[in-house]
CHARMM internal coordinates of N, CA and C (Angstrom, degrees):
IC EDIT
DIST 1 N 1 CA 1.4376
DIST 1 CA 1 C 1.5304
ANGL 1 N 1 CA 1 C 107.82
DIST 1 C 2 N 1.3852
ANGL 1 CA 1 C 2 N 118.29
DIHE 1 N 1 CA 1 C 2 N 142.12
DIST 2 N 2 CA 1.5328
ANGL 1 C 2 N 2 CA 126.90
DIHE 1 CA 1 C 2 N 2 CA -164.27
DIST 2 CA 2 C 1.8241
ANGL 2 N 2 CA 2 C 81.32
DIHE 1 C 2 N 2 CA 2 C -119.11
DIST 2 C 3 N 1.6131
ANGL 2 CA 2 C 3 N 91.76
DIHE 2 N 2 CA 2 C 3 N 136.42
DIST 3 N 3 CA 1.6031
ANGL 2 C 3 N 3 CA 91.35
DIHE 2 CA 2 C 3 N 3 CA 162.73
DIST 3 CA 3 C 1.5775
ANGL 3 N 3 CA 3 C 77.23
DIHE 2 C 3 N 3 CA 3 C -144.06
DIST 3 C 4 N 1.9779
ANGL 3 CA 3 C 4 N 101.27
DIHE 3 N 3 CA 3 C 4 N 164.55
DIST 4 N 4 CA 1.1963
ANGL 3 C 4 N 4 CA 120.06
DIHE 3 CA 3 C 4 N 4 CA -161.82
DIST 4 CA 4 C 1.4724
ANGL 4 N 4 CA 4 C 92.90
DIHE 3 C 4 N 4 CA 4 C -140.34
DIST 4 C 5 N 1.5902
ANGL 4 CA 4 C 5 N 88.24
DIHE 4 N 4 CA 4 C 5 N 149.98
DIST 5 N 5 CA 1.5867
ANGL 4 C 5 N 5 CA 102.80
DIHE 4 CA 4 C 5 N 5 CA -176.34
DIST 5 CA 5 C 1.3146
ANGL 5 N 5 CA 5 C 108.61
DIHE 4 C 5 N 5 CA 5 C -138.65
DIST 5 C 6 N 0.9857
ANGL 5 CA 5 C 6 N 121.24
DIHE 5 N 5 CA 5 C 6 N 133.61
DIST 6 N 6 CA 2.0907
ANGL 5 C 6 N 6 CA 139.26
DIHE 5 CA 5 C 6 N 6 CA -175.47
DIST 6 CA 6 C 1.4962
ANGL 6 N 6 CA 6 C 98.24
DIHE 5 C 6 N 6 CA 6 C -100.75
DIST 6 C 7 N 1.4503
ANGL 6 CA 6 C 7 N 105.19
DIHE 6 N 6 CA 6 C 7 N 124.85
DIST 7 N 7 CA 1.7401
ANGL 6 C 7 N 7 CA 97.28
DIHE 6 CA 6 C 7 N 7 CA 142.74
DIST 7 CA 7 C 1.7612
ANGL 7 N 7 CA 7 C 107.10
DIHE 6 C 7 N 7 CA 7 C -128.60
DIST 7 C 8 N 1.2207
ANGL 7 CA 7 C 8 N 90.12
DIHE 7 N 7 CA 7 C 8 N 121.88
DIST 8 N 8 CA 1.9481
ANGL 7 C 8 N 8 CA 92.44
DIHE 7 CA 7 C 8 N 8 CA -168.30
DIST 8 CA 8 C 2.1261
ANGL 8 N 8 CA 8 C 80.13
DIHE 7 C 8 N 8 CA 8 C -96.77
DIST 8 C 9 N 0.9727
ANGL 8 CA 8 C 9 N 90.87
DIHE 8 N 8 CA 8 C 9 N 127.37
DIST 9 N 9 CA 1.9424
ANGL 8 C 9 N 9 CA 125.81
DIHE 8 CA 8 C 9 N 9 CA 175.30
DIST 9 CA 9 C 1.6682
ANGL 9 N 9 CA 9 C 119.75
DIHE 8 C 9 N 9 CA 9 C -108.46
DIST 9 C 10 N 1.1535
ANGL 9 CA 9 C 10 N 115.15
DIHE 9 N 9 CA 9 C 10 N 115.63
DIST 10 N 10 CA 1.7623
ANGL 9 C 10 N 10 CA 94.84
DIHE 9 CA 9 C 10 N 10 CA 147.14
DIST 10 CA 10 C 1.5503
ANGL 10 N 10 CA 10 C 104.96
DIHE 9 C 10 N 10 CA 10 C -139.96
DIST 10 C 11 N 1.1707
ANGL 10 CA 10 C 11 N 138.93
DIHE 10 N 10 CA 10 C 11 N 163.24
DIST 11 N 11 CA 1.6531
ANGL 10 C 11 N 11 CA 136.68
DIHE 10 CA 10 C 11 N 11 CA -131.83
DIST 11 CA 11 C 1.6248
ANGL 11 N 11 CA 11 C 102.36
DIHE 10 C 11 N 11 CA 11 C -21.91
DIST 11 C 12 N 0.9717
ANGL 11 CA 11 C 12 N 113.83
DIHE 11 N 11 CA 11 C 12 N 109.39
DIST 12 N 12 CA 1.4982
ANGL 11 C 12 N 12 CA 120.56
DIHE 11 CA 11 C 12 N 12 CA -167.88
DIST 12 CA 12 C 1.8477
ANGL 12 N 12 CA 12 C 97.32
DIHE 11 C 12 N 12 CA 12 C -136.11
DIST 12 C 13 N 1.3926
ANGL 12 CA 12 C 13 N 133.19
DIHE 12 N 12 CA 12 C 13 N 29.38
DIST 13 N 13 CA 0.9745
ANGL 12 C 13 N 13 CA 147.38
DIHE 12 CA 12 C 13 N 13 CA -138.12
DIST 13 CA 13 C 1.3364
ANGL 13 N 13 CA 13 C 87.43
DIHE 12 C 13 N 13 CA 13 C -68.38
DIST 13 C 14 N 1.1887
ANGL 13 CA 13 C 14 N 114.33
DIHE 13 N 13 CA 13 C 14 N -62.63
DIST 14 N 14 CA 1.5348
ANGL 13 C 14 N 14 CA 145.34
DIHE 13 CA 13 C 14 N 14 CA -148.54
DIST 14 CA 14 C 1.6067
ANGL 14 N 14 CA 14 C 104.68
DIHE 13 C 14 N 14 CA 14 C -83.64
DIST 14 C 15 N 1.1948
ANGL 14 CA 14 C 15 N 121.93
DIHE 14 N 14 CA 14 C 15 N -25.04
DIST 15 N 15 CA 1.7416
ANGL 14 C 15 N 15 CA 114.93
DIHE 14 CA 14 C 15 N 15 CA -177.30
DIST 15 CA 15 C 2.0088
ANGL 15 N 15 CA 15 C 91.19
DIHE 14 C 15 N 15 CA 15 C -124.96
DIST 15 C 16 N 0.7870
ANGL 15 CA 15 C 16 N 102.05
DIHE 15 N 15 CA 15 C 16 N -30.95
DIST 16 N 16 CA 1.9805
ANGL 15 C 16 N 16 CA 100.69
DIHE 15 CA 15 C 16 N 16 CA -164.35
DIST 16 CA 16 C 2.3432
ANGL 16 N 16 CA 16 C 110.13
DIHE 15 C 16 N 16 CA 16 C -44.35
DIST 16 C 17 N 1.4259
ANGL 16 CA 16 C 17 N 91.23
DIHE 16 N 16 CA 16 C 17 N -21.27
DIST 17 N 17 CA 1.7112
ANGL 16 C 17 N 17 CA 75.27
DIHE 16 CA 16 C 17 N 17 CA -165.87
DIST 17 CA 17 C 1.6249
ANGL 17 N 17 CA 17 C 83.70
DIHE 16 C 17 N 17 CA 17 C -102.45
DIST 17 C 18 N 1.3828
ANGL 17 CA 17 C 18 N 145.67
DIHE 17 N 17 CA 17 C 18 N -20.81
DIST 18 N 18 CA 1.6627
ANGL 17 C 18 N 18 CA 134.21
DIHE 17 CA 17 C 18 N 18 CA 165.88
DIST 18 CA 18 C 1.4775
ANGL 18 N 18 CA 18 C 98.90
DIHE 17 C 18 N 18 CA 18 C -44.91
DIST 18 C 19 N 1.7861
ANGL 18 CA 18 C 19 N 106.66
DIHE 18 N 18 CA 18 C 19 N -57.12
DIST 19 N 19 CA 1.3538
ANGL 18 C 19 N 19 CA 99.84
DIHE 18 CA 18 C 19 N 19 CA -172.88
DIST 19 CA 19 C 1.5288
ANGL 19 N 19 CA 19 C 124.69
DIHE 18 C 19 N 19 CA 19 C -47.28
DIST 19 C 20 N 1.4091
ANGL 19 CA 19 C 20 N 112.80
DIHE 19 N 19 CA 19 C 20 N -52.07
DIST 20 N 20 CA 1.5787
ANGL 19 C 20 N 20 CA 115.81
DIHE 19 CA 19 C 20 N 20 CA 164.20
DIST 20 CA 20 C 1.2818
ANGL 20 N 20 CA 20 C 133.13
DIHE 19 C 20 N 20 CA 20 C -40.81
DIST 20 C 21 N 1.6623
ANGL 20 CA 20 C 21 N 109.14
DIHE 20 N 20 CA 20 C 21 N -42.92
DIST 21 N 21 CA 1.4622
ANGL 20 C 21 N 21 CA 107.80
DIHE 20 CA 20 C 21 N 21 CA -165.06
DIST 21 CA 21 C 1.8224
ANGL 21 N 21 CA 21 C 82.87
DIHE 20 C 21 N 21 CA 21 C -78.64
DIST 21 C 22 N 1.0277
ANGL 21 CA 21 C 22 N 123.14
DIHE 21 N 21 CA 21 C 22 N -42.39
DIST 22 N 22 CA 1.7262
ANGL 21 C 22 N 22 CA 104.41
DIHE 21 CA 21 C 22 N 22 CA -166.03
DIST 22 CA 22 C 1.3182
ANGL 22 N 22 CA 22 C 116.88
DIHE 21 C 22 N 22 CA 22 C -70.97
DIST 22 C 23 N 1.3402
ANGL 22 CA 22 C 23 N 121.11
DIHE 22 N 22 CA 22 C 23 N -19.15
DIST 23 N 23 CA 1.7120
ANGL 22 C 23 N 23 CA 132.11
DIHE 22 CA 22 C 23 N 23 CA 163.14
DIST 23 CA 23 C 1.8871
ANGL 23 N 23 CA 23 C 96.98
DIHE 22 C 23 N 23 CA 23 C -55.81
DIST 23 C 24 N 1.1185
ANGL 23 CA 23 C 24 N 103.57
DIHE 23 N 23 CA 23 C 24 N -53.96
DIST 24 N 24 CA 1.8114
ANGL 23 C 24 N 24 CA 101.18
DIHE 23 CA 23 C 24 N 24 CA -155.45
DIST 24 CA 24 C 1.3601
ANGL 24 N 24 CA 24 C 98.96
DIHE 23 C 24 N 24 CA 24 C -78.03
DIST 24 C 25 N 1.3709
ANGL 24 CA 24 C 25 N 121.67
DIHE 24 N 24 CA 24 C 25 N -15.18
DIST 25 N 25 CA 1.8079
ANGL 24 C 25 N 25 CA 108.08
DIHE 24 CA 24 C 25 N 25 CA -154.45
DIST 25 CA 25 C 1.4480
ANGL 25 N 25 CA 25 C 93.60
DIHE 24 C 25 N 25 CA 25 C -86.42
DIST 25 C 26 N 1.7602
ANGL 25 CA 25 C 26 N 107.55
DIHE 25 N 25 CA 25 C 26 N -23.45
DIST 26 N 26 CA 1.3775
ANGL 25 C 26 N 26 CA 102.20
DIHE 25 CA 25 C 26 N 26 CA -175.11
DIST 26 CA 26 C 2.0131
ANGL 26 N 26 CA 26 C 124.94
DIHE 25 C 26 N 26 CA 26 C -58.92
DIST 26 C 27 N 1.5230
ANGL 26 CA 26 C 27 N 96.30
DIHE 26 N 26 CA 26 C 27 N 0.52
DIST 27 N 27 CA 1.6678
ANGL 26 C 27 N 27 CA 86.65
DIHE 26 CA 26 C 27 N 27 CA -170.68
DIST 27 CA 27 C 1.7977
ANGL 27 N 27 CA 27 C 84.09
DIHE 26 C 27 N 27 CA 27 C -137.24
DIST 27 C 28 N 1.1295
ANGL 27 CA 27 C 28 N 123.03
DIHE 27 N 27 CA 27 C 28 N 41.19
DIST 28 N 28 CA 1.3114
ANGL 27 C 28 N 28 CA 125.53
DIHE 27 CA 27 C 28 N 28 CA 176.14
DIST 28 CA 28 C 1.5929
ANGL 28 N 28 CA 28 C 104.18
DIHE 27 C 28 N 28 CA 28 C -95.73
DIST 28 C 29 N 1.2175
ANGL 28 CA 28 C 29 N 133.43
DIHE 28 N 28 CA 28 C 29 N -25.79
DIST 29 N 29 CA 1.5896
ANGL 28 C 29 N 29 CA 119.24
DIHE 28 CA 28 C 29 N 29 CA 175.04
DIST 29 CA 29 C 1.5246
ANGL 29 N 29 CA 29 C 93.45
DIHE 28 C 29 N 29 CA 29 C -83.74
DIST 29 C 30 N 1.4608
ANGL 29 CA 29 C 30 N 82.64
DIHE 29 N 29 CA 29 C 30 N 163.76
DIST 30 N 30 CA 1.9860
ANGL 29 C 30 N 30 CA 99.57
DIHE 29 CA 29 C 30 N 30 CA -175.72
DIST 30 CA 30 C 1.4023
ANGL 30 N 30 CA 30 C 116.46
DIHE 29 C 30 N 30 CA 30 C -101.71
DIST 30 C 31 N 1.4255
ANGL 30 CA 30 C 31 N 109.10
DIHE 30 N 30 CA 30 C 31 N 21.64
DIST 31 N 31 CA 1.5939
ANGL 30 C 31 N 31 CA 102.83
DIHE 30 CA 30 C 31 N 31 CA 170.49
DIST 31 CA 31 C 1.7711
ANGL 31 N 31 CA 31 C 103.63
DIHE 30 C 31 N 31 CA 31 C -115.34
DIST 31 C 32 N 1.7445
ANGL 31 CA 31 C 32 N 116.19
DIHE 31 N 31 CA 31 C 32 N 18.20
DIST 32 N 32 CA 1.4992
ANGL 31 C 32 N 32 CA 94.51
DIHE 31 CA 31 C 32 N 32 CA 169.82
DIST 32 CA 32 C 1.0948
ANGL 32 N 32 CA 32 C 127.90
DIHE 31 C 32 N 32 CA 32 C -58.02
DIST 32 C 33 N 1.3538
ANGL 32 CA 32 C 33 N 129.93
DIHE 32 N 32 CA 32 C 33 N 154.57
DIST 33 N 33 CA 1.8481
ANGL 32 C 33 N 33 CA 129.29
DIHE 32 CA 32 C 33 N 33 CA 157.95
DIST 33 CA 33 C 1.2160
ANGL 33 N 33 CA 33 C 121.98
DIHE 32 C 33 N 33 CA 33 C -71.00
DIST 33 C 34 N 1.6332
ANGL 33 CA 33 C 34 N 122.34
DIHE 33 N 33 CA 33 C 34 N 4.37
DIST 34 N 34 CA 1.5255
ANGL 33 C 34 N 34 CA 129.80
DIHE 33 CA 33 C 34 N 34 CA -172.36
DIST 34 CA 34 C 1.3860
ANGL 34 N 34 CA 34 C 106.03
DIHE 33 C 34 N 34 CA 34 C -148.38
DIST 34 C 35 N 1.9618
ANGL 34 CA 34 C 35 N 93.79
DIHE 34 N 34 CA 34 C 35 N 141.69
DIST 35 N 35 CA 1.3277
ANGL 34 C 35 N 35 CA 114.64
DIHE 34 CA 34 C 35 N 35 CA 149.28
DIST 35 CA 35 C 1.5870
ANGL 35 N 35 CA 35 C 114.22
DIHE 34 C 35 N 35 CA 35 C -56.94
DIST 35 C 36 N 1.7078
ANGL 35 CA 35 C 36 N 110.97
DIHE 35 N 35 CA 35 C 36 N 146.98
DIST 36 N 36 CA 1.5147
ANGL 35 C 36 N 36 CA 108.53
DIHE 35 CA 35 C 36 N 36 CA 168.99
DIST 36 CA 36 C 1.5573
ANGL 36 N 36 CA 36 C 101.79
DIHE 35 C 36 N 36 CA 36 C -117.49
DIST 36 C 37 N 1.0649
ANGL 36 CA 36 C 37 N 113.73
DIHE 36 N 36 CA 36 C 37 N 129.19
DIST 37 N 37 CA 1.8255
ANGL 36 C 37 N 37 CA 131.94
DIHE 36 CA 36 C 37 N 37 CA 170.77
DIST 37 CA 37 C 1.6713
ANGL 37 N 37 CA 37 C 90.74
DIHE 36 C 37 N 37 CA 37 C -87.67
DIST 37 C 38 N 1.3245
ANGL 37 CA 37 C 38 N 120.97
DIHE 37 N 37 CA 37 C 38 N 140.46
DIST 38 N 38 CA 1.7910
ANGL 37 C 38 N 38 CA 117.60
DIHE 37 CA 37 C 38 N 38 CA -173.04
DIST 38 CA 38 C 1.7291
ANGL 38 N 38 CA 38 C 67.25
DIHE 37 C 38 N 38 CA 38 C -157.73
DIST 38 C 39 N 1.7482
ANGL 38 CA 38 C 39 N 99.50
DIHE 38 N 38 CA 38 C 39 N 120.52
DIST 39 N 39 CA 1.5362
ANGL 38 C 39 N 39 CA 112.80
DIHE 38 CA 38 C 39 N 39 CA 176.71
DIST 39 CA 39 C 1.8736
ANGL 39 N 39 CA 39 C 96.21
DIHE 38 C 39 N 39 CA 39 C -143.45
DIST 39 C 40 N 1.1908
ANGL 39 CA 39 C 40 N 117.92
DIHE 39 N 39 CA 39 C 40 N 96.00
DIST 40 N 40 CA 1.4392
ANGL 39 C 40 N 40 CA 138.22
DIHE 39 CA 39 C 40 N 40 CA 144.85
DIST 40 CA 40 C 1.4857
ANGL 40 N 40 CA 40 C 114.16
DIHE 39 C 40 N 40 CA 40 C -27.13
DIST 40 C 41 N 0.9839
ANGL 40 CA 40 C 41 N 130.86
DIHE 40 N 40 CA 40 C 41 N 134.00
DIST 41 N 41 CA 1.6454
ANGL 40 C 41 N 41 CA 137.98
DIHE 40 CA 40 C 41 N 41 CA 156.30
DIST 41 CA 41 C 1.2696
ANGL 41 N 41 CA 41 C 127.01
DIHE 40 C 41 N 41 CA 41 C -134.19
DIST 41 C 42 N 1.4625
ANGL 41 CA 41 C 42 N 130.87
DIHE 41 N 41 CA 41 C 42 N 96.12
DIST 42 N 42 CA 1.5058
ANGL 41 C 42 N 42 CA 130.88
DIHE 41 CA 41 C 42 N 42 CA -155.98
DIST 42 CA 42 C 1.5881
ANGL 42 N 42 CA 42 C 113.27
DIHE 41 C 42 N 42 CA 42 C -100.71
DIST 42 C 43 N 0.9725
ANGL 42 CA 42 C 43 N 127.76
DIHE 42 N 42 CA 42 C 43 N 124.53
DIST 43 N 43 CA 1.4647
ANGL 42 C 43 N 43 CA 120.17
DIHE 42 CA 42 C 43 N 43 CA 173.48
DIST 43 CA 43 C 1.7268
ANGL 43 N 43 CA 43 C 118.16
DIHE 42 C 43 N 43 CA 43 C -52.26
DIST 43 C 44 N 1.3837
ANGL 43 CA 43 C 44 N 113.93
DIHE 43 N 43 CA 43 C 44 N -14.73
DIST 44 N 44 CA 1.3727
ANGL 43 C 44 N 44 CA 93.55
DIHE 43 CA 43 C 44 N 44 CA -162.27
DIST 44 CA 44 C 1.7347
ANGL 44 N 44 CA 44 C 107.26
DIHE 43 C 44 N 44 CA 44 C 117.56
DIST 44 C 45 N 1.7184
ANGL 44 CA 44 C 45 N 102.28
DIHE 44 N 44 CA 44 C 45 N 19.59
DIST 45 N 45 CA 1.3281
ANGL 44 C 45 N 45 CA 90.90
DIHE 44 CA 44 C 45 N 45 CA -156.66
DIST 45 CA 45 C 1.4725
ANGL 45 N 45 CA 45 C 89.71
DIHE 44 C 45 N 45 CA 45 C -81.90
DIST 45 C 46 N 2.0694
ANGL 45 CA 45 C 46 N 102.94
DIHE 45 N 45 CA 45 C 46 N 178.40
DIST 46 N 46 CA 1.5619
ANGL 45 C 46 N 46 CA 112.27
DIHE 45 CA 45 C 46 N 46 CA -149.28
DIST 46 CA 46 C 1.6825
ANGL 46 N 46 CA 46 C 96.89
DIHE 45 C 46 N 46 CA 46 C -144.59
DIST 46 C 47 N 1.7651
ANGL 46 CA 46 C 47 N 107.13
DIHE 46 N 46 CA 46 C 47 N 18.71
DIST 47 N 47 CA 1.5660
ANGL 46 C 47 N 47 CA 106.85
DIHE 46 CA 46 C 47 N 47 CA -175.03
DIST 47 CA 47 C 1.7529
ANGL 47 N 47 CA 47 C 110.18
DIHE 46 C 47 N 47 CA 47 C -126.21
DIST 47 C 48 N 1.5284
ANGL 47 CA 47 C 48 N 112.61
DIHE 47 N 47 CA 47 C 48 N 40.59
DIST 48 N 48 CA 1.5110
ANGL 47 C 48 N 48 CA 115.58
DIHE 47 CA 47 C 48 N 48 CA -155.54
DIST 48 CA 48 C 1.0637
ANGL 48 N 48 CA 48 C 123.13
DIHE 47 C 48 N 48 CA 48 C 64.90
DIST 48 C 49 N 1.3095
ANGL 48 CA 48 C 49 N 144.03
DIHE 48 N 48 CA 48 C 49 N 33.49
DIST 49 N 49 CA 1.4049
ANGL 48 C 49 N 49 CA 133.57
DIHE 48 CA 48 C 49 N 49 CA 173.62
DIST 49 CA 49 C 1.6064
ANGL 49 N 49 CA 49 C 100.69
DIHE 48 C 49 N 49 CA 49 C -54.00
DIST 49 C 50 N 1.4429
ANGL 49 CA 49 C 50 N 104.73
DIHE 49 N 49 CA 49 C 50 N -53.85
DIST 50 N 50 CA 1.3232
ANGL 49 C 50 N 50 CA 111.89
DIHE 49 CA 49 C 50 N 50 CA -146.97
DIST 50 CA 50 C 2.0976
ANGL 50 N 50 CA 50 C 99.75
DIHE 49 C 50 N 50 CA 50 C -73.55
DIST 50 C 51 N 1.1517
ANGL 50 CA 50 C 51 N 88.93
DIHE 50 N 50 CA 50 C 51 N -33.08
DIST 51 N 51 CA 1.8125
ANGL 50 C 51 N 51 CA 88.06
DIHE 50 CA 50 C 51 N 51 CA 171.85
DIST 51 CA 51 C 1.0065
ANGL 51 N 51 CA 51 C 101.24
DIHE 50 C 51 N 51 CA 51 C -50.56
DIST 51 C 52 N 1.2094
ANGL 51 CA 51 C 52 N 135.40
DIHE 51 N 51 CA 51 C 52 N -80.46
DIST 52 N 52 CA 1.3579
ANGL 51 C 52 N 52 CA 159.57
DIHE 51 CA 51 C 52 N 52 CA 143.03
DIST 52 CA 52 C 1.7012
ANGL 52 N 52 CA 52 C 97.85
DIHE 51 C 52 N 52 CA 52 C 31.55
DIST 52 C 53 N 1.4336
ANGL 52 CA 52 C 53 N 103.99
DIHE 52 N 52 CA 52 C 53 N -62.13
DIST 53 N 53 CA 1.9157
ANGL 52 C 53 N 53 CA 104.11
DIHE 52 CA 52 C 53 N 53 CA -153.73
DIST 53 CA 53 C 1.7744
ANGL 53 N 53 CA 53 C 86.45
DIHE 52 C 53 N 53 CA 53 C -108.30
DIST 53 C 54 N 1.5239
ANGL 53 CA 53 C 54 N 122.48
DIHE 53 N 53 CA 53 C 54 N 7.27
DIST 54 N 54 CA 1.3328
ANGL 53 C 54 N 54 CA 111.72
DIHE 53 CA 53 C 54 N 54 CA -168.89
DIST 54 CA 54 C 1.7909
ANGL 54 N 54 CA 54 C 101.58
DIHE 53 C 54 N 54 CA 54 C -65.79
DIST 54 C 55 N 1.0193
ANGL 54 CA 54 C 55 N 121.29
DIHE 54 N 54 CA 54 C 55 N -48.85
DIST 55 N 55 CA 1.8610
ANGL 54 C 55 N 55 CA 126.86
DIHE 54 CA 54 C 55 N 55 CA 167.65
DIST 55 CA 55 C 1.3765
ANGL 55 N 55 CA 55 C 124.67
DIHE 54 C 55 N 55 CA 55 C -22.54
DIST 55 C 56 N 1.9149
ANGL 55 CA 55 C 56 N 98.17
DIHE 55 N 55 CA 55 C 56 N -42.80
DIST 56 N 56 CA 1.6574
ANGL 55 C 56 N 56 CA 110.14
DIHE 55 CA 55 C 56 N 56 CA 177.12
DIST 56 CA 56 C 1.4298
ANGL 56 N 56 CA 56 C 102.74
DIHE 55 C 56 N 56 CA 56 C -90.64
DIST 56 C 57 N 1.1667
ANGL 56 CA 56 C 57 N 125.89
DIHE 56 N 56 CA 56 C 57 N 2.23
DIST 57 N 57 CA 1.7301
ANGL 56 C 57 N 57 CA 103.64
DIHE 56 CA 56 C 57 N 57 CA -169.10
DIST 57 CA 57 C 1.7479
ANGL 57 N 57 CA 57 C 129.27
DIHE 56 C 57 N 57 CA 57 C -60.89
DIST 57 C 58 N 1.6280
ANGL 57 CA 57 C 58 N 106.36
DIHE 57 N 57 CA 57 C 58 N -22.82
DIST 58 N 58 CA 1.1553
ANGL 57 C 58 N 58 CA 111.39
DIHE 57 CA 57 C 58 N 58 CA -164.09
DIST 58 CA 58 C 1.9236
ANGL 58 N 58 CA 58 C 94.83
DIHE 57 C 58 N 58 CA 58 C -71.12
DIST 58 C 59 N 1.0378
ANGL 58 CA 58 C 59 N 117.49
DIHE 58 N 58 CA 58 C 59 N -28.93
DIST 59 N 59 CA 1.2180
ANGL 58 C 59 N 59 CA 122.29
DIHE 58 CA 58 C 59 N 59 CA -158.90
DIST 59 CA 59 C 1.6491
ANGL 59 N 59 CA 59 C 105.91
DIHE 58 C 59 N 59 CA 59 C -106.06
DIST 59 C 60 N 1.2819
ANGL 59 CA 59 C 60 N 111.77
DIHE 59 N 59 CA 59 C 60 N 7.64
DIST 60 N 60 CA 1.5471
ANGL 59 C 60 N 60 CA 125.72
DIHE 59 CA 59 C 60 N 60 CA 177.02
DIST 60 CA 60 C 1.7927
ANGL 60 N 60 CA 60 C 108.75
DIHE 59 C 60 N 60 CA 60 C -90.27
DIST 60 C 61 N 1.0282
ANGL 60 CA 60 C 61 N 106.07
DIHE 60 N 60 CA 60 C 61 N 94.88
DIST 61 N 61 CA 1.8827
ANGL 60 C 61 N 61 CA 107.18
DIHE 60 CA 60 C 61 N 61 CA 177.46
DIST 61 CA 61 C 1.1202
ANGL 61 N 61 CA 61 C 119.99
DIHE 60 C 61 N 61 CA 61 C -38.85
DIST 61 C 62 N 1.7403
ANGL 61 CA 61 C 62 N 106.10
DIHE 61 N 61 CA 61 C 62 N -54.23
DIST 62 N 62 CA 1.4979
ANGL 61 C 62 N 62 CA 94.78
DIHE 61 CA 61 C 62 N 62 CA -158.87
DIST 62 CA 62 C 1.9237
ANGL 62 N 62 CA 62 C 83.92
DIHE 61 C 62 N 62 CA 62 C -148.20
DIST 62 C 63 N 1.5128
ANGL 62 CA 62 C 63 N 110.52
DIHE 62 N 62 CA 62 C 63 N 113.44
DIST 63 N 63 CA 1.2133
ANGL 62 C 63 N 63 CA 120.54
DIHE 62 CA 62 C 63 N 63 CA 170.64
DIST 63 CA 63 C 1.3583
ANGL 63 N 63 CA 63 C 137.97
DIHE 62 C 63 N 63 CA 63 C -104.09
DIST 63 C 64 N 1.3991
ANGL 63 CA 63 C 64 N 125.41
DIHE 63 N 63 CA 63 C 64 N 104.75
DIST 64 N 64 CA 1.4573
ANGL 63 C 64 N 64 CA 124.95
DIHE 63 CA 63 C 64 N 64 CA -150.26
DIST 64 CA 64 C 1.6158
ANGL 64 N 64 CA 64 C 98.07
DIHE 63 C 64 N 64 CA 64 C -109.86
DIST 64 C 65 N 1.3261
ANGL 64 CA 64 C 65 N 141.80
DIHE 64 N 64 CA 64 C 65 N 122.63
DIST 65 N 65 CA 1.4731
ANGL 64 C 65 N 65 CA 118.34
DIHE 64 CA 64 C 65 N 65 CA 153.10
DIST 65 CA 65 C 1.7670
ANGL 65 N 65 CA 65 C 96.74
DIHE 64 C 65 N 65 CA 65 C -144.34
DIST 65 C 66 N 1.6011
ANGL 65 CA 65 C 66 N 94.90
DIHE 65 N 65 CA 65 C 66 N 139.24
DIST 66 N 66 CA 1.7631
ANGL 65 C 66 N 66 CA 111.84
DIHE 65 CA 65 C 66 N 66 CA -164.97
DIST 66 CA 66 C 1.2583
ANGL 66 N 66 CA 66 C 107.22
DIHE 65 C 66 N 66 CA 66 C -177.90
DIST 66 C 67 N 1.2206
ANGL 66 CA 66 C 67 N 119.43
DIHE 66 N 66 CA 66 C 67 N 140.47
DIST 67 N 67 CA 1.7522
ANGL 66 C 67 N 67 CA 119.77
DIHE 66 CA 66 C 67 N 67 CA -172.65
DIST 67 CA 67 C 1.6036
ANGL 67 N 67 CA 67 C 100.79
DIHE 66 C 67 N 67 CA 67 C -71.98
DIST 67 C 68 N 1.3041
ANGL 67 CA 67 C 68 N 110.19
DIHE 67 N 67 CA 67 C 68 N 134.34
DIST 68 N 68 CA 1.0582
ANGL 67 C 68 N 68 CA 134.60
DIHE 67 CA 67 C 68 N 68 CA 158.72
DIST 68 CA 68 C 1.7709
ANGL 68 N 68 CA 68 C 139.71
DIHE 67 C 68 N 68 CA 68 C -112.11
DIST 68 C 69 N 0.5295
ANGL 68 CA 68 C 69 N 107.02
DIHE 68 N 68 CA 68 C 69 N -151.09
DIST 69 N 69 CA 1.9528
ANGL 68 C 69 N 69 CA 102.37
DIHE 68 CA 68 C 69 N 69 CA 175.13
DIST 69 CA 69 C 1.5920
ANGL 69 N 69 CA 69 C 107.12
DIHE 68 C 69 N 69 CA 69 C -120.25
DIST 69 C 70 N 1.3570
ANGL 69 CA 69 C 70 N 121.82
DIHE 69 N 69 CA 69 C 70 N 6.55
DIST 70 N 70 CA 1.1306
ANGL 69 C 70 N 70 CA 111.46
DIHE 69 CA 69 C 70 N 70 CA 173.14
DIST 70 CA 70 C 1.6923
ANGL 70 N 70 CA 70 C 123.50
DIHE 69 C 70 N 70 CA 70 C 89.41
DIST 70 C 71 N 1.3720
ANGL 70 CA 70 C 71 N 129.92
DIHE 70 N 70 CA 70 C 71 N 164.63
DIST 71 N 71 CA 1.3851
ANGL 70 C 71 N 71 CA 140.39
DIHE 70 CA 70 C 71 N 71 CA -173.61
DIST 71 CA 71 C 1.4862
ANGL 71 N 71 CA 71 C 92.29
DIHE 70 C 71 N 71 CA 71 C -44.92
END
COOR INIT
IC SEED 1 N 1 CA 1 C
IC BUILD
């Protein structure tokens, strides 16, 4: 079973990589029953977000960041 997880960000410098490590730690023991899909969505932010989540990237599925119009 694949379950998927979003974190939609924009300058999130300061909370964005807690958010990650607690998304990823959740499928870090080896007896889960699921694949994890971990898909990022950045507005375009311009205050390190992306430094920030650069640590998680290998383990980031699907990474989007580009100005948008917002929530």
């Amino acid at each position: 079973m694949r379950i998927s997880v979003i974190t939609v960000c924009y300058n999130a410098a300061t909370t964005v990589a807690d958010a990650a490590q607690s998304v990823l730690s959740q499928v870090s023991g080896g007896d889960n029953p699921f694949e994890l899909e971990y898909i990022v969505v950045d507005g375009g932010s311009k205050d390190g977000t992306l430094a920030a989540l650069e640590p998680f990237r290998e383990r980031i599925a699907t990474f989007i960041s580009e100005p948008d119009r917002g929530l």
